[in-house]
C-alpha positions as CSV (number, residue, x, y, z in Angstrom):
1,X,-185.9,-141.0,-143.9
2,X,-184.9,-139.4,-140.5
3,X,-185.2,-142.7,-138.9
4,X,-182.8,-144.4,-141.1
5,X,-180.3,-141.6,-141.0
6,X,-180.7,-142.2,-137.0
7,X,-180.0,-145.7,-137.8
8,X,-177.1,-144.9,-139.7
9,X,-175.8,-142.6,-137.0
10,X,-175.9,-144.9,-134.3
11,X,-174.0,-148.0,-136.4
12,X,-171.6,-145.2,-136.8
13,X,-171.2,-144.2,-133.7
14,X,-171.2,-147.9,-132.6
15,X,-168.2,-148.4,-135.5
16,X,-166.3,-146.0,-133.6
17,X,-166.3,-147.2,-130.5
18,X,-165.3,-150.3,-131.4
19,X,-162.5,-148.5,-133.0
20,X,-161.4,-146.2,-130.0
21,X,-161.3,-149.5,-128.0
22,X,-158.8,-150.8,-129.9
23,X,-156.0,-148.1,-130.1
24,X,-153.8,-147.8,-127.3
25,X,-154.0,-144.9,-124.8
26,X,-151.6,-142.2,-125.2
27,X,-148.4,-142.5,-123.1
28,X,-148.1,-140.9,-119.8
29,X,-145.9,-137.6,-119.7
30,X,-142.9,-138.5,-117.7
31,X,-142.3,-137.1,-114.8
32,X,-138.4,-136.6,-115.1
33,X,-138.5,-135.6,-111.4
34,X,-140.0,-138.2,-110.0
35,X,-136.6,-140.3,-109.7
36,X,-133.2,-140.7,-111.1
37,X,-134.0,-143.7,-112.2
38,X,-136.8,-145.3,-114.4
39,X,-138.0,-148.1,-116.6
40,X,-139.3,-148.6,-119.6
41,X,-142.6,-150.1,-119.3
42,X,-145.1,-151.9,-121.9
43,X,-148.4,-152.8,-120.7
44,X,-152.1,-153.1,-122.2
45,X,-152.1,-148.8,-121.8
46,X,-149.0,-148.6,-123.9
47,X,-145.5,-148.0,-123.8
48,X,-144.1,-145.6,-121.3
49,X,-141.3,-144.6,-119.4
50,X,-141.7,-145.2,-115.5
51,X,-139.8,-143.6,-112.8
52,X,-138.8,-146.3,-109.9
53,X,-139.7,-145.1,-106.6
54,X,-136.8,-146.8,-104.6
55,X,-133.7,-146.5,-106.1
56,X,-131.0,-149.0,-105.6
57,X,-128.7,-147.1,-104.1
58,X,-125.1,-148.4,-103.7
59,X,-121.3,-146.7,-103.8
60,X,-118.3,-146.9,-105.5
61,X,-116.2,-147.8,-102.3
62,X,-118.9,-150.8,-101.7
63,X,-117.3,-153.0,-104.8
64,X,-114.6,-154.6,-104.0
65,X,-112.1,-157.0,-106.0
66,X,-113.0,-154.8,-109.1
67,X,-111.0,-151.6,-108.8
68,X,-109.8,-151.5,-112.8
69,X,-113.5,-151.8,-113.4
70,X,-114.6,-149.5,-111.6
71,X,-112.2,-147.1,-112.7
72,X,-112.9,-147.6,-116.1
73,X,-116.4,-147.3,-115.7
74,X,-116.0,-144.3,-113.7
75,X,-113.8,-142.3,-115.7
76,X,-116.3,-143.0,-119.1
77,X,-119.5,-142.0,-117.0
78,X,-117.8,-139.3,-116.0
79,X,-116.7,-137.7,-119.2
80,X,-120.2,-138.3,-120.3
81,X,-121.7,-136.1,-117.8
82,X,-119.2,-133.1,-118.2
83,X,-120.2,-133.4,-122.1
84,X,-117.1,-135.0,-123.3
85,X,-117.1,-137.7,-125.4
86,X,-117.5,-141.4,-124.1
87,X,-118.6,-144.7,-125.1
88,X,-120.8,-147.2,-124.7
89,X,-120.0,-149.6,-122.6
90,X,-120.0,-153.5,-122.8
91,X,-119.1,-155.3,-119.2
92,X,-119.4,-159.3,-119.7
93,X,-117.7,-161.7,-117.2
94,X,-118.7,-164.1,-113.9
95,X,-121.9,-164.0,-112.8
96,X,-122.4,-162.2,-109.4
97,X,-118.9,-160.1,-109.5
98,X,-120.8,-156.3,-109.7
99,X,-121.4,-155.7,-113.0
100,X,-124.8,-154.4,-112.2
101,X,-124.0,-153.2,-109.2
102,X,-121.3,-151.2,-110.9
103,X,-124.1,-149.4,-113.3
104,X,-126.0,-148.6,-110.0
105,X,-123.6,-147.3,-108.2
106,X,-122.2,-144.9,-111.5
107,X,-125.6,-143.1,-111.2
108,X,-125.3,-143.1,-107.3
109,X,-122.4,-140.7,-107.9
110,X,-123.5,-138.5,-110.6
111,X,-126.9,-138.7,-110.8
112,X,-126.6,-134.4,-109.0
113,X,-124.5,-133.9,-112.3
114,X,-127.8,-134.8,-114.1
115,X,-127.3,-138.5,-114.5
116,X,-130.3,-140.6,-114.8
117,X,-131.1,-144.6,-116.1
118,X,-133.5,-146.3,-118.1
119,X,-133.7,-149.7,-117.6
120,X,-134.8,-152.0,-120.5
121,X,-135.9,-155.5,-120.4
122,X,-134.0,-157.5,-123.4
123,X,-137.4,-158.2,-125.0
124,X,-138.4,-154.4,-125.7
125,X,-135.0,-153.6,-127.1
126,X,-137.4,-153.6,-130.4
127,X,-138.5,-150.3,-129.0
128,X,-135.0,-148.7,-128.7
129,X,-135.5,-145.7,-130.9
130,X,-138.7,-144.6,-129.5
131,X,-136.9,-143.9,-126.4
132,X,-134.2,-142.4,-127.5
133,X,-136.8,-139.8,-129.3
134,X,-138.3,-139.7,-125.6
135,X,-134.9,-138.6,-124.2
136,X,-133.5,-136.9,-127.0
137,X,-133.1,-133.1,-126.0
138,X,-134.1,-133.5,-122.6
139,X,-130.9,-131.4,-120.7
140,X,-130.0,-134.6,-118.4
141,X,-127.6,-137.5,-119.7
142,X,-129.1,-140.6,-119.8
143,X,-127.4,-144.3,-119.8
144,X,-129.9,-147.1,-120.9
145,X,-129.5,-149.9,-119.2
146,X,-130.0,-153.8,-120.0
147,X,-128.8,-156.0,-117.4
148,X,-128.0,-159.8,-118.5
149,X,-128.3,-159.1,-122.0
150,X,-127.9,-162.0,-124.5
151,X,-129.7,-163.8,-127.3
152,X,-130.9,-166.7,-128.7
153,X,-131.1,-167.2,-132.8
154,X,-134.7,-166.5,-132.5
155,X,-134.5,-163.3,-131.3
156,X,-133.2,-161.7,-134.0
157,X,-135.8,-158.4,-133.8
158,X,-133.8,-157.2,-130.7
159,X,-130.7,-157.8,-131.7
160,X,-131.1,-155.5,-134.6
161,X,-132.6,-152.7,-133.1
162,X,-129.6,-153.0,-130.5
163,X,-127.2,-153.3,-133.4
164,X,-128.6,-150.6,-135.1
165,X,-128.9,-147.9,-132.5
166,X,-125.4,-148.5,-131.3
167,X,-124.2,-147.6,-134.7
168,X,-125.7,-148.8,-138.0
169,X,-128.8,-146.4,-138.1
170,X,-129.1,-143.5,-140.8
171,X,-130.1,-141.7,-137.7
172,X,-127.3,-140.6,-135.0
173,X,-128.5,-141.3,-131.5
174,X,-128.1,-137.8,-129.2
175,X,-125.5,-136.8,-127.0
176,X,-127.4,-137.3,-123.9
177,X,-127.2,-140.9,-124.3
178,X,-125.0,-143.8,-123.6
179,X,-126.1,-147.9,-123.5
180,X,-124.6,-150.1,-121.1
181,X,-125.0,-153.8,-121.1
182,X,-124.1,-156.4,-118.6
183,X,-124.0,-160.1,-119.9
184,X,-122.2,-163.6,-118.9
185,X,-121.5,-163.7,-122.8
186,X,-118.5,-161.6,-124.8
187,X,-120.2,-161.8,-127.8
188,X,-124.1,-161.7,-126.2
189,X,-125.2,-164.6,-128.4
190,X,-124.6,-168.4,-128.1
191,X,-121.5,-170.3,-129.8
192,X,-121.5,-173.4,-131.8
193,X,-118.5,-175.5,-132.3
194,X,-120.1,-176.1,-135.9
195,X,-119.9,-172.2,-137.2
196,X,-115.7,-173.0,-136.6
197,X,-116.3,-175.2,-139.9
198,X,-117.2,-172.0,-141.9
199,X,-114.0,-170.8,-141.1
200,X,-111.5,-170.0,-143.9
201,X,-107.9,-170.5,-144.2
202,X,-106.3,-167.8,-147.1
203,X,-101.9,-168.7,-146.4
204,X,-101.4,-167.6,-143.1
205,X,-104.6,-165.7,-142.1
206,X,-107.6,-167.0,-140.9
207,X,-111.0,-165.8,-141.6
208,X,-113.9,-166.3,-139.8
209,X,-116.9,-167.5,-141.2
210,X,-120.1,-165.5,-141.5
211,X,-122.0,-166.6,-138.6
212,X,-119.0,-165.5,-136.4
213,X,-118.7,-162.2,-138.1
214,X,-122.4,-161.7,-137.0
215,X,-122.1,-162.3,-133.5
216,X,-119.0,-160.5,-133.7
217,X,-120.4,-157.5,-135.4
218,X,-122.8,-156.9,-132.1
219,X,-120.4,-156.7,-129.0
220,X,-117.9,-155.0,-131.3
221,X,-120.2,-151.6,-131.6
222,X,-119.4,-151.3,-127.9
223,X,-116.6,-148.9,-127.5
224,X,-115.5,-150.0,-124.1
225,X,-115.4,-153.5,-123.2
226,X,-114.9,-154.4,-119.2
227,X,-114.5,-158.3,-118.6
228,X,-115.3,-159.7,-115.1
229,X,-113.7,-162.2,-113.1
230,X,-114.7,-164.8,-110.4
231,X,-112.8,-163.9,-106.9
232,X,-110.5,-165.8,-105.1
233,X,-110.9,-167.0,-101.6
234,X,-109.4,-163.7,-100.3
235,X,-111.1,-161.1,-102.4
236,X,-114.5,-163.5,-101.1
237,X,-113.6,-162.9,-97.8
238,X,-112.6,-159.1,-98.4
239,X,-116.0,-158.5,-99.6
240,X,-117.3,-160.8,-96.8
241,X,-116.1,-158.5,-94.2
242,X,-117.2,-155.5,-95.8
243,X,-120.6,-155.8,-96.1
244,X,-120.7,-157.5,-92.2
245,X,-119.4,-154.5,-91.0
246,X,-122.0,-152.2,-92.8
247,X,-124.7,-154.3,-91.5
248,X,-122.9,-153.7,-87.7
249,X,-121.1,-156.3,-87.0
250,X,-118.2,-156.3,-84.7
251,X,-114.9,-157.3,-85.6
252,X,-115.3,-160.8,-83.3
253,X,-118.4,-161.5,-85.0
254,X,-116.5,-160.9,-88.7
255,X,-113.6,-163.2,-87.7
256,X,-116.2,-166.2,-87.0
257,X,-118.4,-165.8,-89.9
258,X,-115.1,-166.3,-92.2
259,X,-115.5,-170.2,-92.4
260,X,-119.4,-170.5,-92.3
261,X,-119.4,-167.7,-95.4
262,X,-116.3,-170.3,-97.0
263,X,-119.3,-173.5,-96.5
264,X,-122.1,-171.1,-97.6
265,X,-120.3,-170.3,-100.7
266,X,-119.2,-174.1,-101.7
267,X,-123.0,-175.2,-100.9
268,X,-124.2,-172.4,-104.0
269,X,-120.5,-173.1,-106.2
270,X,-119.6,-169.6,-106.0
271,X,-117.3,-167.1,-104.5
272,X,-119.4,-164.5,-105.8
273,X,-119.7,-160.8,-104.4
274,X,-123.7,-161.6,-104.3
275,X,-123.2,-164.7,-102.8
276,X,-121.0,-162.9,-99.8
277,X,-123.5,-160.1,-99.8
278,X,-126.7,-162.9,-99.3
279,X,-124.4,-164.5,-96.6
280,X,-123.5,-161.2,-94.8
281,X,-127.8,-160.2,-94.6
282,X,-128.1,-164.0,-93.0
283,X,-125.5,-163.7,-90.7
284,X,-125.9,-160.2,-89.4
285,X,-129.7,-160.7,-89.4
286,X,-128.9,-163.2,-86.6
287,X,-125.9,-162.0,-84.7
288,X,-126.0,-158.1,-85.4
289,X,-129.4,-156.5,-83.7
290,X,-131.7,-155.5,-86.5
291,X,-129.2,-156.7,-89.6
292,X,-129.6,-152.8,-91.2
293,X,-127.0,-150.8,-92.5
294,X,-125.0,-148.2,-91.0
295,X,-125.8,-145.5,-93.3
């Protein structure tokens, strides 16, 4: 009998194992001063929040061609910070104008007024309300961030849980917490010329159909909407000569790099503020001593 209660130990102890292999670790404590920025992570260990050891870090005064953006942006994150009300914020437009660059350089300025960012990949927007559970309460103000954001009809599990913690949800989200999204699309999922056929005409009104009320429905629980636009020639070259001299160029070398940055952008089909910026780092990596910024 002892034997076979051994026996019965051992396949138990063997069960559980087995068992312990298959449930995830627990997540990590954060270290919430590790960074002022951080990432949502989800690996084969779990799901945590990971602080980024080198931040980004870029200002205000280096976006140019974007000043109604920026102050738009600006004055929001601001009045979140100082606990006033704000919103979250939507900014869709041409690729490559700062959009990004413009969340970045938001918790540059305010990040010793407590701001901080959590990045989040478009595919673990499912995960949405765990984080904010993570944040809530925590005494800093937090913007999550998702850069690019759209999606396709398949990926309908994201969309919700974005739909439904921007406002939708029985539960509230905190007041330490603000999303902002950067995408090339106003209404972050794809258009078809045949959803206009669902559209209704009642006398003199029209009515959109249902599949345009969806997408609709998304980008419209954004409170502020900041649209993007693609530079002109001088605003290109206005950028151009910005980031040449950060990278210590001289004023003679600035003037001559104005019509090899013109050929660089038509070879890539963009005026872009990225494309000036990937021009600049060429050009002053050959003509300016070491190519690194002033600062």
């Amino acid at each position: 009998m002892p034997s076979e209660l051994e026996r019965l130990i051992k396949r138990g102890e063997a069960l559980l194992e087995r068992v312990e292999a298959l449930i995830p670790p627990a997540s990590p404590p954060v270290d919430w001063q590790a960074s002022i920025a951080f990432r949502w992570r989800k690996t084969s260990r779990g799901k945590y929040i990971q602080p980024i050891a080198n931040v980004h870090r870029i200002r205000l005064s280096d976006l140019h061609g974007v000043d109604n953006q920026k102050a738009l942006i600006e004055q929001n994150t601001r009045q979140f910070v100082e606990g006033r009300t704000a919103n979250n914020a939507l900014m869709t437009g041409a690729r490559g104008t700062g959009k990004s660059s413009l969340v970045k350089a938001v918790l540059n300025k305010f990040h010793r007024q407590g701001l901080r960012v959590i990045e989040v990949e478009k595919h673990d927007l499912i995960d949405l309300p765990e984080i904010v559970d993570q944040v809530a309460g925590r005494p800093e103000k937090f913007i999550l961030f998702c850069d690019d954001l759209s999606f396709e009809l398949s990926e309908a599990a994201g969309y919700k849980a974005l739909k439904s913690v921007l406002d939708g949800s029985v539960a509230t989200t905190s007041e330490n917490l603000l999303i902002y999204a950067t995408s090339n699309r106003r209404h972050l999922m794809p258009e078809y010329m045949q959803e206009n056929l669902e559209t209704k005409h009642l006398g003199e009104e029209i009515h959109p159909g249902e599949t345009v009320e969806e997408k609709i429905s998304l980008s419209e629980r954004f409170g502020l909407w900041v649209s993007f636009y693609p530079f002109d020639q001088d605003e290109f070259l206005a950028i151009l000569a910005h980031w040449l001299s950060e990278l210590g160029c001289r004023e003679s070398d600035i003037a001559k790099a104005r019509q090899e940055a013109l050929q660089w952008a038509l070879q890539r089909g963009s005026r872009s503020g990225r494309v000036a910026w990937q021009f600049a780092r060429d050009f002053a990596g050959r003509h300016a001593g070491d190519g690194k910024p002033k600062r």
